[in-house]
Each structure stands twice: as C-alpha cells, then as structure tokens.
PDB file as gemmi writes it, atoms N, CA and C in Angstrom:
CRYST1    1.000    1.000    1.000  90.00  90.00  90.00 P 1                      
ATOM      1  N   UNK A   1      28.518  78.149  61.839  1.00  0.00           N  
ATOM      2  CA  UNK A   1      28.077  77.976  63.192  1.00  0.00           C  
ATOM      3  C   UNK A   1      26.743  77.223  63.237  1.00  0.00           C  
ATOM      4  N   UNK A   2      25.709  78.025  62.376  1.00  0.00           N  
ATOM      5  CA  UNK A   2      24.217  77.228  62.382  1.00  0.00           C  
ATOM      6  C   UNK A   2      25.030  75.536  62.101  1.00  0.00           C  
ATOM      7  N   UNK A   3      25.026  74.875  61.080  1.00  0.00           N  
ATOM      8  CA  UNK A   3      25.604  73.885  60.651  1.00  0.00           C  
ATOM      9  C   UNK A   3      26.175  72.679  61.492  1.00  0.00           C  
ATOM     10  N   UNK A   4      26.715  73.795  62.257  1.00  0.00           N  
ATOM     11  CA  UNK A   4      27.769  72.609  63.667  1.00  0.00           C  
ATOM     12  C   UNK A   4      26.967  72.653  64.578  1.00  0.00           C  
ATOM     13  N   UNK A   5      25.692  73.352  64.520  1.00  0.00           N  
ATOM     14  CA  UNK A   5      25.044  73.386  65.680  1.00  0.00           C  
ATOM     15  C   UNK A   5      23.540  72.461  64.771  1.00  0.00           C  
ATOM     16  N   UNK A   6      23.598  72.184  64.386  1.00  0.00           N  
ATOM     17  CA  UNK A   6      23.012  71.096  63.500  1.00  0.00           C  
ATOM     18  C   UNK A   6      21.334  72.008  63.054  1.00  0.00           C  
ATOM     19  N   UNK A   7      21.780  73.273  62.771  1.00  0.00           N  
ATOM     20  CA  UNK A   7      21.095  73.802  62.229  1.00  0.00           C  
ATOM     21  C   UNK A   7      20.879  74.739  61.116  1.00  0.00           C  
ATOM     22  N   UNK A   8      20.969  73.399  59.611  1.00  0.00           N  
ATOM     23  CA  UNK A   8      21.112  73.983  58.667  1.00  0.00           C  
ATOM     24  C   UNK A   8      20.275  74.726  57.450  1.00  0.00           C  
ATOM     25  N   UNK A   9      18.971  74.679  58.111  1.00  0.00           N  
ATOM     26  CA  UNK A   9      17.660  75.604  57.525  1.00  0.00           C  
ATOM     27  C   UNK A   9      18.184  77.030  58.231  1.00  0.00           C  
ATOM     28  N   UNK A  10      18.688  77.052  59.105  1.00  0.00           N  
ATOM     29  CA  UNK A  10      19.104  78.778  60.097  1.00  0.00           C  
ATOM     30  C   UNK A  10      20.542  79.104  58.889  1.00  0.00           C  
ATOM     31  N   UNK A  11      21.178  78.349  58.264  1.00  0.00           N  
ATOM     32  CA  UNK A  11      22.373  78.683  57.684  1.00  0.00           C  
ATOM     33  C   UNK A  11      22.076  79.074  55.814  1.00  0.00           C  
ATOM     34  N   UNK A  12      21.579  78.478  55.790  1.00  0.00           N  
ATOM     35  CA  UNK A  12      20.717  78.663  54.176  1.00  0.00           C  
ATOM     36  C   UNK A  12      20.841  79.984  53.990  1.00  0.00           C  
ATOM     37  N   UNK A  13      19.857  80.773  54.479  1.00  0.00           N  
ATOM     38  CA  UNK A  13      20.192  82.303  53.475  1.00  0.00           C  
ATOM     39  C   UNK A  13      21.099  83.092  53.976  1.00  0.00           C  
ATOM     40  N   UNK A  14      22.362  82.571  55.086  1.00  0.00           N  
ATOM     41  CA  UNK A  14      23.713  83.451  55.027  1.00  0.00           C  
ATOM     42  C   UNK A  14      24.199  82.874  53.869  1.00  0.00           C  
ATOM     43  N   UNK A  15      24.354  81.497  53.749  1.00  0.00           N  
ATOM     44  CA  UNK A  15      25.257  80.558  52.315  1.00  0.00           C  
ATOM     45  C   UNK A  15      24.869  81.427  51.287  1.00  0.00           C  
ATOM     46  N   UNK A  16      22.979  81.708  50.720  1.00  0.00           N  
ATOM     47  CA  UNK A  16      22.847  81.965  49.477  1.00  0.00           C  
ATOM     48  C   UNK A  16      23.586  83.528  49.620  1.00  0.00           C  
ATOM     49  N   UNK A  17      23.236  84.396  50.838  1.00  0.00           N  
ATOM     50  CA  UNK A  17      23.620  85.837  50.526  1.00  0.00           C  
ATOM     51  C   UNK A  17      25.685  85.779  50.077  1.00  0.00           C  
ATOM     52  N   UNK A  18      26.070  84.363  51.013  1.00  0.00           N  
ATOM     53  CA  UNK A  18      27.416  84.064  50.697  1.00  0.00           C  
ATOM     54  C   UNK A  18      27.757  84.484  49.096  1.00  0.00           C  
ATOM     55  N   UNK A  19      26.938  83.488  48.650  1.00  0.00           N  
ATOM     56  CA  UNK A  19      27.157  83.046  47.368  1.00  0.00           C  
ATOM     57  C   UNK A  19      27.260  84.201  46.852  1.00  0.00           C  
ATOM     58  N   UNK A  20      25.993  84.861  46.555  1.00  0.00           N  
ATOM     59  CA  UNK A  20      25.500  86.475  46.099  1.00  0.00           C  
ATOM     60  C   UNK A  20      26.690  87.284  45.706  1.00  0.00           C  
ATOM     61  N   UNK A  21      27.489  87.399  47.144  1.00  0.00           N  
ATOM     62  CA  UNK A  21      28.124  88.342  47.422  1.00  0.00           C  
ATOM     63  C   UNK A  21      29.629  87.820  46.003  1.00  0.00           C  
ATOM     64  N   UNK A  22      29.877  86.419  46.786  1.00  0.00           N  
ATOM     65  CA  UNK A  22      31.298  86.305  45.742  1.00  0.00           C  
ATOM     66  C   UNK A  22      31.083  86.085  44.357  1.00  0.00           C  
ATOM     67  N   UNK A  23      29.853  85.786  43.724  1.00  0.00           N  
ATOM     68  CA  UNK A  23      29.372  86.363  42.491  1.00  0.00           C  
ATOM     69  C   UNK A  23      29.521  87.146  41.943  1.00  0.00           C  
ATOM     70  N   UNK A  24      28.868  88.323  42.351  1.00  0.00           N  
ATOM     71  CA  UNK A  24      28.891  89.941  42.405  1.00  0.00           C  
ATOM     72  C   UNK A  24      30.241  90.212  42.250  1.00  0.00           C  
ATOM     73  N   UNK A  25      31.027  89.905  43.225  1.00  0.00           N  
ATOM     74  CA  UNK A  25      32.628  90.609  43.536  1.00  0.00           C  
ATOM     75  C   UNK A  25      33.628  89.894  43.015  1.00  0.00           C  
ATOM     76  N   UNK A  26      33.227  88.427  42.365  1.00  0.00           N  
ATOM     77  CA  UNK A  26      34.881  88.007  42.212  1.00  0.00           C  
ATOM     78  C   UNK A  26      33.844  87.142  40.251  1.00  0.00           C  
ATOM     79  N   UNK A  27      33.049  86.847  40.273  1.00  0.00           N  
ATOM     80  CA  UNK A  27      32.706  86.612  39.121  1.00  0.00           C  
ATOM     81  C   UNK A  27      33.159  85.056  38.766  1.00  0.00           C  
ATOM     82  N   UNK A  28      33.653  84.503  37.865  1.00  0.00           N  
ATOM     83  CA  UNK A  28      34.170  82.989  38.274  1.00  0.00           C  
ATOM     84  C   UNK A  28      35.603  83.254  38.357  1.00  0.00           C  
ATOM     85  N   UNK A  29      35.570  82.979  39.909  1.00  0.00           N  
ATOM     86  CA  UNK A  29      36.411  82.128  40.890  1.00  0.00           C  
ATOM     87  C   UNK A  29      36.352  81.444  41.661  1.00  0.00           C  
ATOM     88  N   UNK A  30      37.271  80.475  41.709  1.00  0.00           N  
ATOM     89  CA  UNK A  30      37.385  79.014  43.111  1.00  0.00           C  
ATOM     90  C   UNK A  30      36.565  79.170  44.252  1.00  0.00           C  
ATOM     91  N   UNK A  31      36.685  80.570  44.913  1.00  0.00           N  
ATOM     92  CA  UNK A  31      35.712  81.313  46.047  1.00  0.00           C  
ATOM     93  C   UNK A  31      34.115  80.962  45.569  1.00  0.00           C  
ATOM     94  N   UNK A  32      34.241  81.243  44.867  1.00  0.00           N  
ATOM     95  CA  UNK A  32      32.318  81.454  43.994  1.00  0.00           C  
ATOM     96  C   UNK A  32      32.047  79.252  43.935  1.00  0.00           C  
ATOM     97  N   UNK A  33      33.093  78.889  43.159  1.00  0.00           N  
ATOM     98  CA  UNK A  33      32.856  77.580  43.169  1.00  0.00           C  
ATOM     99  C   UNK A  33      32.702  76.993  44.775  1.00  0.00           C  
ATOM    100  N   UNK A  34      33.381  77.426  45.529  1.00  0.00           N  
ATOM    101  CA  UNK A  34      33.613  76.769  46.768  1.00  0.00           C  
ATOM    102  C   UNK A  34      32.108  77.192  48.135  1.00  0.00           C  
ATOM    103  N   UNK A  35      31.608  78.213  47.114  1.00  0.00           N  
ATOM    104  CA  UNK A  35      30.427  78.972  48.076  1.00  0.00           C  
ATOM    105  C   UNK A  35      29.587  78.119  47.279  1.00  0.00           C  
ATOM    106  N   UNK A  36      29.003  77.366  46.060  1.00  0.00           N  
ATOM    107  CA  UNK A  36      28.312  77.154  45.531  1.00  0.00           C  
ATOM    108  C   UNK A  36      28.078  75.238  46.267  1.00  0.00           C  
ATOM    109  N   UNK A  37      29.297  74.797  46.369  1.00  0.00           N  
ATOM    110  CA  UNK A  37      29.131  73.936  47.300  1.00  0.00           C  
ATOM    111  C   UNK A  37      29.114  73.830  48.384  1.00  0.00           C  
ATOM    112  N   UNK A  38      29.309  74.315  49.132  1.00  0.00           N  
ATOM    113  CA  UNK A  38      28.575  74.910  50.273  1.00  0.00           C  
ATOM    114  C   UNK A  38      27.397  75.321  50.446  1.00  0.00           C  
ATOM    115  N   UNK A  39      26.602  75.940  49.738  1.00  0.00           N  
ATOM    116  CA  UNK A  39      25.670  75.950  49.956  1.00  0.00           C  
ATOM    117  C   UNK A  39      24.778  74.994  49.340  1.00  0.00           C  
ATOM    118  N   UNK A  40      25.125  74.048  48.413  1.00  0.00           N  
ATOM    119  CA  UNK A  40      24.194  72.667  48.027  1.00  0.00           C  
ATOM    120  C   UNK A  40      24.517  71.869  49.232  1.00  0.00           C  
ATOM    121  N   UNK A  41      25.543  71.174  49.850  1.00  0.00           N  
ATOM    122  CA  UNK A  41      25.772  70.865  51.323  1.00  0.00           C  
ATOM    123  C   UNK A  41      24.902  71.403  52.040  1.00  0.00           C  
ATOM    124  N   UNK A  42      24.818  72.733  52.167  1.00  0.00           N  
ATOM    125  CA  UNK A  42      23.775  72.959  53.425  1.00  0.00           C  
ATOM    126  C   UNK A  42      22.407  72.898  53.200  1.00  0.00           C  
ATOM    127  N   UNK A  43      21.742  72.879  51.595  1.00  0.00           N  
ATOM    128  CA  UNK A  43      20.859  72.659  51.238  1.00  0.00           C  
ATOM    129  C   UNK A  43      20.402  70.684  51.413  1.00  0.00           C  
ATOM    130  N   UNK A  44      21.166  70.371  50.978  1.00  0.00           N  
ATOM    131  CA  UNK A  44      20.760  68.660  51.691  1.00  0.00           C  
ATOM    132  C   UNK A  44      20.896  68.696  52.774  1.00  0.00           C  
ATOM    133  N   UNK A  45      21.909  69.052  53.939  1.00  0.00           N  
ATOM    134  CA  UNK A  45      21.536  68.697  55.230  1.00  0.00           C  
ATOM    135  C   UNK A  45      20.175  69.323  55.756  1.00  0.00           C  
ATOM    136  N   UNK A  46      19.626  70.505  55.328  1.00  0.00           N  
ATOM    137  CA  UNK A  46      18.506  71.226  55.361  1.00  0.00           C  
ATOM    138  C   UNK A  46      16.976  69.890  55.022  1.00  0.00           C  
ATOM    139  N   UNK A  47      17.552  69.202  54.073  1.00  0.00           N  
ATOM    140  CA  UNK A  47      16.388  68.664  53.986  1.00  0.00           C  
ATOM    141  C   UNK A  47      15.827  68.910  52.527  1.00  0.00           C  
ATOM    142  N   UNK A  48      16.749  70.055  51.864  1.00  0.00           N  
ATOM    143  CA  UNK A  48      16.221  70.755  50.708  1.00  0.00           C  
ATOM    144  C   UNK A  48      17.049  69.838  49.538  1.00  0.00           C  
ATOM    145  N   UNK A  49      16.388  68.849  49.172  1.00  0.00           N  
ATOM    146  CA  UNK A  49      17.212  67.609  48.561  1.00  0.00           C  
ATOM    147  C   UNK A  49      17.271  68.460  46.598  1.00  0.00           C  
ATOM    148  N   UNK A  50      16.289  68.985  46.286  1.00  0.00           N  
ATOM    149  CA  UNK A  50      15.888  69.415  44.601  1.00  0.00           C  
ATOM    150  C   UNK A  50      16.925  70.518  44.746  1.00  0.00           C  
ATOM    151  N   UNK A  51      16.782  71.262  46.160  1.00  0.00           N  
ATOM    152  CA  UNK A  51      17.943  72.812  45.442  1.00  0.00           C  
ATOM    153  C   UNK A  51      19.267  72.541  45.593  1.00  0.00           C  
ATOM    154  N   UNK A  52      19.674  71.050  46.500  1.00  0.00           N  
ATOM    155  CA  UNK A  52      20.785  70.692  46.217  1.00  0.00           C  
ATOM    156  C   UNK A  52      21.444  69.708  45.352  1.00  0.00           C  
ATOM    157  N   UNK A  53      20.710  69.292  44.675  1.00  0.00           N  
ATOM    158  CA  UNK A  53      20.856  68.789  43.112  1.00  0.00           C  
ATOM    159  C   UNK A  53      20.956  69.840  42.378  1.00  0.00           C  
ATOM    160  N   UNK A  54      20.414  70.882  42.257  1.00  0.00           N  
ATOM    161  CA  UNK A  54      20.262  71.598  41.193  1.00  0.00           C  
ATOM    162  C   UNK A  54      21.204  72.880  41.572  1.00  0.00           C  
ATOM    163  N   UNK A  55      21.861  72.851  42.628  1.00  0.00           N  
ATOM    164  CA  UNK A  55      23.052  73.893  43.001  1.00  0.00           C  
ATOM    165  C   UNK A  55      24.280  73.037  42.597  1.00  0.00           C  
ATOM    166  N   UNK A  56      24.738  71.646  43.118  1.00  0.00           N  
ATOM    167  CA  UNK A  56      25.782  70.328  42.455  1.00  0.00           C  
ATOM    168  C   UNK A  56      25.833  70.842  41.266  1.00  0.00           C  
ATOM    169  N   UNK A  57      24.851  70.927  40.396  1.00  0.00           N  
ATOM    170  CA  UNK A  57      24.708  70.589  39.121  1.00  0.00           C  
ATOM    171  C   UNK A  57      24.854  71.448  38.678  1.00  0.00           C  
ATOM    172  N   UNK A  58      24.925  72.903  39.080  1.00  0.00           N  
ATOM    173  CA  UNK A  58      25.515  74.462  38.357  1.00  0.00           C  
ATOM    174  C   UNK A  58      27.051  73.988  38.980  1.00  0.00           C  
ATOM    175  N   UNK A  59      27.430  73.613  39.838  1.00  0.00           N  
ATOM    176  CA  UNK A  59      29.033  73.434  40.512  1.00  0.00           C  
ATOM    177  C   UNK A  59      29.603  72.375  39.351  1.00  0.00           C  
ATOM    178  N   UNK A  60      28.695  71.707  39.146  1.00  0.00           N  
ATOM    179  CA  UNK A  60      29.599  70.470  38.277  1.00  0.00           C  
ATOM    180  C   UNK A  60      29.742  71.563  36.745  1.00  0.00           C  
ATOM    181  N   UNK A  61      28.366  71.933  36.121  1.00  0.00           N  
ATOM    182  CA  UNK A  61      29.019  72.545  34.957  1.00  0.00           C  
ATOM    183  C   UNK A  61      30.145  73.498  34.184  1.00  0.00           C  
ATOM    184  N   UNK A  62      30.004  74.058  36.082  1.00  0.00           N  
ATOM    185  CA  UNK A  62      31.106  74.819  35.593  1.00  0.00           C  
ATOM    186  C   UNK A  62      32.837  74.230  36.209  1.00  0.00           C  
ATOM    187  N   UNK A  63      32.634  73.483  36.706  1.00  0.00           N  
ATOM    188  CA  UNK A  63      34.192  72.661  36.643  1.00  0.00           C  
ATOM    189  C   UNK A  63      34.422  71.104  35.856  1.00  0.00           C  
ATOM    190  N   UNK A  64      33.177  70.704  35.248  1.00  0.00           N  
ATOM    191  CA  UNK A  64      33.767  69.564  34.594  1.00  0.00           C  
ATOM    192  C   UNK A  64      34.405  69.874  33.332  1.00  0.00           C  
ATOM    193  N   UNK A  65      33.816  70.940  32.222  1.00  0.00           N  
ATOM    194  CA  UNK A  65      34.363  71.460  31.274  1.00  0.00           C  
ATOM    195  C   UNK A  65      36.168  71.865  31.297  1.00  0.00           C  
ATOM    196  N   UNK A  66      36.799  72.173  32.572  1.00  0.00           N  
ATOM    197  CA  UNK A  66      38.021  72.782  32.884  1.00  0.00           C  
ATOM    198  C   UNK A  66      38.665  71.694  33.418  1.00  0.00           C  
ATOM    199  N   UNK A  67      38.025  70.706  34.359  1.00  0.00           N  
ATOM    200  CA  UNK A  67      38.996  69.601  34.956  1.00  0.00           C  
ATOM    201  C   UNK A  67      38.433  68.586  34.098  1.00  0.00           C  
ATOM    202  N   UNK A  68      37.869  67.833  33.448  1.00  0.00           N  
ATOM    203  CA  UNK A  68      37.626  67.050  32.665  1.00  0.00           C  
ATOM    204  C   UNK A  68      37.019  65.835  33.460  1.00  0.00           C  
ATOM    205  N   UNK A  69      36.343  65.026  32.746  1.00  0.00           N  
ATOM    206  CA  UNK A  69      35.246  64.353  33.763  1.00  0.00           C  
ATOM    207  C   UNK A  69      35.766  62.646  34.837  1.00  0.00           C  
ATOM    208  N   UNK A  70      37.158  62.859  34.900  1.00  0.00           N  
ATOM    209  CA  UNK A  70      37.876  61.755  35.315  1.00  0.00           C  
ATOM    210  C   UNK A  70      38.461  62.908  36.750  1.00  0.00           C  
ATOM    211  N   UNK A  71      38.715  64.015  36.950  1.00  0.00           N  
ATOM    212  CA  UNK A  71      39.005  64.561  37.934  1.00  0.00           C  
ATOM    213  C   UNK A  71      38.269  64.579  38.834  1.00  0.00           C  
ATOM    214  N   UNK A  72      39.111  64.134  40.159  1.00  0.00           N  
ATOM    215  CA  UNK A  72      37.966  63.682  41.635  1.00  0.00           C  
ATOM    216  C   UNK A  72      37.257  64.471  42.079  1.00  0.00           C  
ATOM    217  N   UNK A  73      37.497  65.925  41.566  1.00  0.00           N  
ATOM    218  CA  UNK A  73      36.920  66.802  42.439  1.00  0.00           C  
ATOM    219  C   UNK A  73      35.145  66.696  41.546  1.00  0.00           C  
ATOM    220  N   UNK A  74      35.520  66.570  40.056  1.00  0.00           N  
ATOM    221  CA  UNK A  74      34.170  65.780  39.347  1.00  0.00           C  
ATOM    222  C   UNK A  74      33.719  64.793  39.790  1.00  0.00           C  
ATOM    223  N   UNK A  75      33.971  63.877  40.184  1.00  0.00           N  
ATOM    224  CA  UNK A  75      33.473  62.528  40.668  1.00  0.00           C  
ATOM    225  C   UNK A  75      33.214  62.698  41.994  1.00  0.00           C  
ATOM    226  N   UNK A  76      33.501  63.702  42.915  1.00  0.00           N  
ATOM    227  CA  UNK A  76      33.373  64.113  44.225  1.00  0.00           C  
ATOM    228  C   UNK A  76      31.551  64.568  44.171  1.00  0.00           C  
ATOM    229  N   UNK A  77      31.556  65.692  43.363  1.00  0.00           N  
ATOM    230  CA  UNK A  77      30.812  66.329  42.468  1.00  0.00           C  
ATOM    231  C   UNK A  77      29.135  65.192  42.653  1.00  0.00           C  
ATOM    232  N   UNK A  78      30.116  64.368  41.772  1.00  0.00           N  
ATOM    233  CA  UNK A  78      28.772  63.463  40.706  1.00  0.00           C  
ATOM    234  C   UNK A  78      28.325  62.792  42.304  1.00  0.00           C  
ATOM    235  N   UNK A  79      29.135  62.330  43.001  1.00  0.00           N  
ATOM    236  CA  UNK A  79      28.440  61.251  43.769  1.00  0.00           C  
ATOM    237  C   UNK A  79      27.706  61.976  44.860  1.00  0.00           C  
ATOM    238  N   UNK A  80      27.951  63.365  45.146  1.00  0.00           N  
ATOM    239  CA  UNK A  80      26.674  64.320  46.258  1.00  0.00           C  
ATOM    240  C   UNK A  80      25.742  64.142  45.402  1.00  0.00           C  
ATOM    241  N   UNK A  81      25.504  64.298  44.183  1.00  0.00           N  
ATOM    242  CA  UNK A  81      24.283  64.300  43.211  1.00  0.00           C  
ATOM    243  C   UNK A  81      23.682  63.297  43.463  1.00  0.00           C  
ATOM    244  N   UNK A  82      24.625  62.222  43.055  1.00  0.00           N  
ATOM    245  CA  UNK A  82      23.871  61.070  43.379  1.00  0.00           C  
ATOM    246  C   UNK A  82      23.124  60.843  44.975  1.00  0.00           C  
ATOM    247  N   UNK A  83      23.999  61.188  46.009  1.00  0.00           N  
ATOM    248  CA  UNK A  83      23.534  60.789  47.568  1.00  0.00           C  
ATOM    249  C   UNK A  83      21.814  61.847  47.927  1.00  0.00           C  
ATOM    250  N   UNK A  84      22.003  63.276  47.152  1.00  0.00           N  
ATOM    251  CA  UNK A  84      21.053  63.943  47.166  1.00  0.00           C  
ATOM    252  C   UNK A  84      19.558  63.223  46.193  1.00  0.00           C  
ATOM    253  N   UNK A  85      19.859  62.676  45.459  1.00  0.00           N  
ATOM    254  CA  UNK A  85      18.798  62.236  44.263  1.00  0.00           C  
ATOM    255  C   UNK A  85      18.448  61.077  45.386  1.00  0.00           C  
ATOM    256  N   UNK A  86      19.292  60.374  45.770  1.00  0.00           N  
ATOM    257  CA  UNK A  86      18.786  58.836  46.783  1.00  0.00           C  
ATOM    258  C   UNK A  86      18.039  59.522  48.273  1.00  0.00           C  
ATOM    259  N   UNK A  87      18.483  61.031  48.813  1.00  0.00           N  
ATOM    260  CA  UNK A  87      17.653  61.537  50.020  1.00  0.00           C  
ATOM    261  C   UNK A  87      16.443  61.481  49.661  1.00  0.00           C  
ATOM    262  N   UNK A  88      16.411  62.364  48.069  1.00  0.00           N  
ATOM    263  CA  UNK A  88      15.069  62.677  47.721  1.00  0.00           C  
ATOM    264  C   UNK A  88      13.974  62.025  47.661  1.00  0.00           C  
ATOM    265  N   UNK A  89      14.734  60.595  47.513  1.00  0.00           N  
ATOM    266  CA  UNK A  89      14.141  59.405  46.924  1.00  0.00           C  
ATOM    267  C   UNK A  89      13.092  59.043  48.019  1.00  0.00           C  
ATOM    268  N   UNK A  90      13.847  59.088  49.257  1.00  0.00           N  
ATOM    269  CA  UNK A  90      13.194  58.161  50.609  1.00  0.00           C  
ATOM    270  C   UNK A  90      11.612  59.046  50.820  1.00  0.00           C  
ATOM    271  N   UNK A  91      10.834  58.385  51.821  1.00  0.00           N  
ATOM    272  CA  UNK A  91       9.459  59.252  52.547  1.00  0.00           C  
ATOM    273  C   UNK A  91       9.930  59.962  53.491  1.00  0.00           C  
ATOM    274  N   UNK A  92       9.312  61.079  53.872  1.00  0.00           N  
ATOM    275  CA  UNK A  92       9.748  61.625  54.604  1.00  0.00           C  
ATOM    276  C   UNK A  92       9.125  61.129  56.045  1.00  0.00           C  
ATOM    277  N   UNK A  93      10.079  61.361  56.959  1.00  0.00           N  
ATOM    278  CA  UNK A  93      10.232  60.558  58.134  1.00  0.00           C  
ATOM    279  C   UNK A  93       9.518  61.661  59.405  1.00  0.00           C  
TER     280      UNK A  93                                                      
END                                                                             
C-alpha cells in the first residue's frame, strides 16, 4: 500500500519485519527469496541505494549458485544491481 501510494520509506520496516518473519518460519524458501527482493526494491525506491545493493546481492548469492549465472531471473538480479549502483552514483537532487 505505502509503495503504490509512492511511499516507500513508510514501507521499509513492514518489508524488513516481512523478511524477518519468513526467515524465522520457512528458512530458505522462494517466499524468503521473494521478500528479500522486495525489500531491496523498496529500499531503492526509498532512496536507500547501498541497502539495496547489498540486499540484491544476498538475493543473487543465494540463487545464482542453484540457477546458474545465464538464468534470467540472475540477470534480472544483476541488472537492479547495476540500476541501484548508477542511482547511487547521481547527486542528490
């Protein structure tokens, strides 16, 4: 809801408690992967360009090893990294 309402600093610590939770309860599963991007998504639209590189980048390690590094959902992966590293890049406005 925060998110669509283009407010994604208000959505941040439901995502991380998200995350927390399917951690805790499901351990690695697709759910846990799928909360982990989600919340690097809401961390760049936030503005929070370093914790969403560095959330990508726990999402990528743990699925490039299993899908191998030619699978899109890897290359899906690599290129938020990349779009987040180029936010980071700019001055802030």
């Amino acid at each position: 809801m925060y998110r669509a309402d283009d407010r994604p600093d208000l959505a941040v610590p439901l995502y991380e408690g998200n995350l927390t939770h399917w951690q805790q309860t499901l351990g690695d599963h697709p759910n846990v992967l799928s909360a982990q991007l989600t919340l690097a998504d809401t961390y760049k639209e936030a503005g929070a360009h370093q914790k969403a590189i560095a959330s990508y980048r726990v999402a990528l390690g743990r699925i490039e090893p299993t899908l191998g590094p030619e699978n899109p959902l890897v290359a899906k992966v690599r290129a938020r990294i990349k779009a987040a590293e180029y936010a980071s890049s700019l001055p802030d406005r």
